[in-house]
DOTOR-489552 format. One record per residue: residue number from 0; residue in three letters; x, y, z of N, C-alpha, C in turn. Coordinates in steps of 0.05 Angstrom, whole numbers, plus 32768, in hexadecimal, padded with zeros to 4 digits. Each point is the difference from the previous one (the first is absolute). Layout:
BEGIN
NUM  ALA  X  Y  Z  X  Y  Z  X  Y  Z
...
END
This chain:
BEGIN
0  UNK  7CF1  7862  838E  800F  8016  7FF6  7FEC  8017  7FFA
1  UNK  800A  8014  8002  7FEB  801B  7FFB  800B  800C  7FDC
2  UNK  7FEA  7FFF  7FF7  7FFA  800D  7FE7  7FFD  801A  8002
3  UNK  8006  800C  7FF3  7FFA  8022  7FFC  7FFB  8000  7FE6
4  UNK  7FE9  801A  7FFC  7FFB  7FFC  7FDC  8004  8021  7FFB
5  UNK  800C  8008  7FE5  7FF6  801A  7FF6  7FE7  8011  8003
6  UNK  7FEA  7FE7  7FFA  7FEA  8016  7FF9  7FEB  7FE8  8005
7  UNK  7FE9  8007  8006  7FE6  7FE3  8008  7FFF  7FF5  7FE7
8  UNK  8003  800F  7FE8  7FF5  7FEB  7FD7  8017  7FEA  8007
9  UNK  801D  800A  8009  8014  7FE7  8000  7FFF  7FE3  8014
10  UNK  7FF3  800C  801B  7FFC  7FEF  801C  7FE6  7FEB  7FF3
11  UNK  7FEB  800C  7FED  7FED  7FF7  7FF6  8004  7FE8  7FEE
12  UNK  8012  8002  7FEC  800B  7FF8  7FEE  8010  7FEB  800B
13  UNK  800D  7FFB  800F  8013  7FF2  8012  7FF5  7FEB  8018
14  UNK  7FE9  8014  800C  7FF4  7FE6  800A  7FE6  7FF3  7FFD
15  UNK  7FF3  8004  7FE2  7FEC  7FF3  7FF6  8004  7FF7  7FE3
16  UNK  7FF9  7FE5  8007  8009  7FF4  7FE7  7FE9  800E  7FE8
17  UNK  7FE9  7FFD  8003  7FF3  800F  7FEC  8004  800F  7FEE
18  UNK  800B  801B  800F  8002  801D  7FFD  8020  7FF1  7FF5
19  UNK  8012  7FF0  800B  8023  8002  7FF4  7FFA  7FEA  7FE6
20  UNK  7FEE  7FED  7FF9  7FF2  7FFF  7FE7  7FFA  800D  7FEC
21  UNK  7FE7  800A  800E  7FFE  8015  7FEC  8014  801A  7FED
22  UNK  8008  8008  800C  8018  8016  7FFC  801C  7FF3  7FFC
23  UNK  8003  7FE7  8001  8019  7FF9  7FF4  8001  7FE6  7FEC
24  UNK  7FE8  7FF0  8008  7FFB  7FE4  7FEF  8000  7FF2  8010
25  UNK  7FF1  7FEB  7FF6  7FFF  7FEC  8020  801F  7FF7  800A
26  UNK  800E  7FF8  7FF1  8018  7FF9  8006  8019  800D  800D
27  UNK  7FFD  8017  7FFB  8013  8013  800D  7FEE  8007  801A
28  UNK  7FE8  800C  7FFF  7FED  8009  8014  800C  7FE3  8018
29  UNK  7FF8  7FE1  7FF7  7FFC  7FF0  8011  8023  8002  800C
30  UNK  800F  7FFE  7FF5  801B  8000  8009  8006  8017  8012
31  UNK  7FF9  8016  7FFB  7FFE  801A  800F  7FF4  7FFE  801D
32  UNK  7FE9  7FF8  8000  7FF3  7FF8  801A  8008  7FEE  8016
33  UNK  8013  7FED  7FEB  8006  7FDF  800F  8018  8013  800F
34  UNK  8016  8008  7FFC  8016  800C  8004  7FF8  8016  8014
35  UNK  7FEE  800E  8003  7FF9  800C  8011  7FF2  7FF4  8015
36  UNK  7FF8  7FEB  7FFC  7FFD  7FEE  8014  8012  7FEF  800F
37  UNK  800E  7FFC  7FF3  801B  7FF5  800E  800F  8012  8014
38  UNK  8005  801F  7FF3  8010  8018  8015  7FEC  8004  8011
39  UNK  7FE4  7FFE  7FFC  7FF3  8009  801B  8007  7FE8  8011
40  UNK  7FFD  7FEA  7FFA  7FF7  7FEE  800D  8020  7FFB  8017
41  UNK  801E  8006  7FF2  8010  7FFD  8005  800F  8015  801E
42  UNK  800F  7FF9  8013  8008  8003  8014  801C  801C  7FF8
43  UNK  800A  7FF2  7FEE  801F  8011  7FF9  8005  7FF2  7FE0
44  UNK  801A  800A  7FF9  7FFE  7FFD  7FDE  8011  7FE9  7FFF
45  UNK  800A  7FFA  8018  800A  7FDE  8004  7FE9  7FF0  7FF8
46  UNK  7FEB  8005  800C  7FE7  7FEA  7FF5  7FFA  8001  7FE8
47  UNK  8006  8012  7FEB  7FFC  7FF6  7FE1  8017  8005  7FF4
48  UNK  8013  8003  800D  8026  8002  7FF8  8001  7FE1  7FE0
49  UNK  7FE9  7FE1  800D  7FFD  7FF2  7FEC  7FE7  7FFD  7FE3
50  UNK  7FF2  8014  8000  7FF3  8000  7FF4  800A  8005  7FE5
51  UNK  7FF8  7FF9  7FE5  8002  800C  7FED  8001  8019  7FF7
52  UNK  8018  8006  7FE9  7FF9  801E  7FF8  7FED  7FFB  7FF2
53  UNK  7FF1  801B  7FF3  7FE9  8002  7FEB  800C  8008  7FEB
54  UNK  8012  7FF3  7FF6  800D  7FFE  7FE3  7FF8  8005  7FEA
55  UNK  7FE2  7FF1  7FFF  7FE8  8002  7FE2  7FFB  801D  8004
56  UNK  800A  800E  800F  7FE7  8014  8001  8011  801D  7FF7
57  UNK  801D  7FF4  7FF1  800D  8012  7FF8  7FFC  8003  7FEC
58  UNK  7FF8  8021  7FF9  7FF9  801D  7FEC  7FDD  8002  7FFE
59  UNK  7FF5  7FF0  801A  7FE9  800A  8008  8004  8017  8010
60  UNK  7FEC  800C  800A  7FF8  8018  800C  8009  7FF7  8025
61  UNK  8015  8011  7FFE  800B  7FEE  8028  7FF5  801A  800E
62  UNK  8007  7FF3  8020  7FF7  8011  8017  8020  7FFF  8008
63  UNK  8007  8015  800D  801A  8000  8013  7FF0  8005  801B
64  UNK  800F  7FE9  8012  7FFB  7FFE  801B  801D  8008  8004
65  UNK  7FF5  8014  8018  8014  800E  8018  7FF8  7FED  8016
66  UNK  8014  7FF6  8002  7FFE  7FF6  8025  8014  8013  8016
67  UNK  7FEF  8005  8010  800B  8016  801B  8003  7FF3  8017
END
């Protein structure tokens, strides 16, 4: 699947766990990366149609994905 990002700090943030560590905590950072690993890695949104939502991660700091 193709990713599109706002701006390179967000594409940065999204696809390095380091940098999505650092700036969010390991735990959100690591969750952030894994999940972006999964949409890249994925064909159509049928292929993670079963994945979990990120539930814990409500009244943290979110991203809105546009899919086109």
């Amino acid at each position: 699947m193709i990713v599109e990002y706002k701006t390179n700090k967000i594409k940065k943030q999204c696809e390095n766990p380091r940098i999505a560590q650092k700036d969010y905590g390991s735990n959100i950072g690591y969750k952030l990366t894994q999940r972006v690993e999964e949409l890249l890695a994925a064909t159509s949104l049928l292929d993670i149609k079963l994945i979990p939502a990120a539930s814990d991660l409500k009244g943290q700091d979110q991203i809105n994905m546009q899919l086109i």
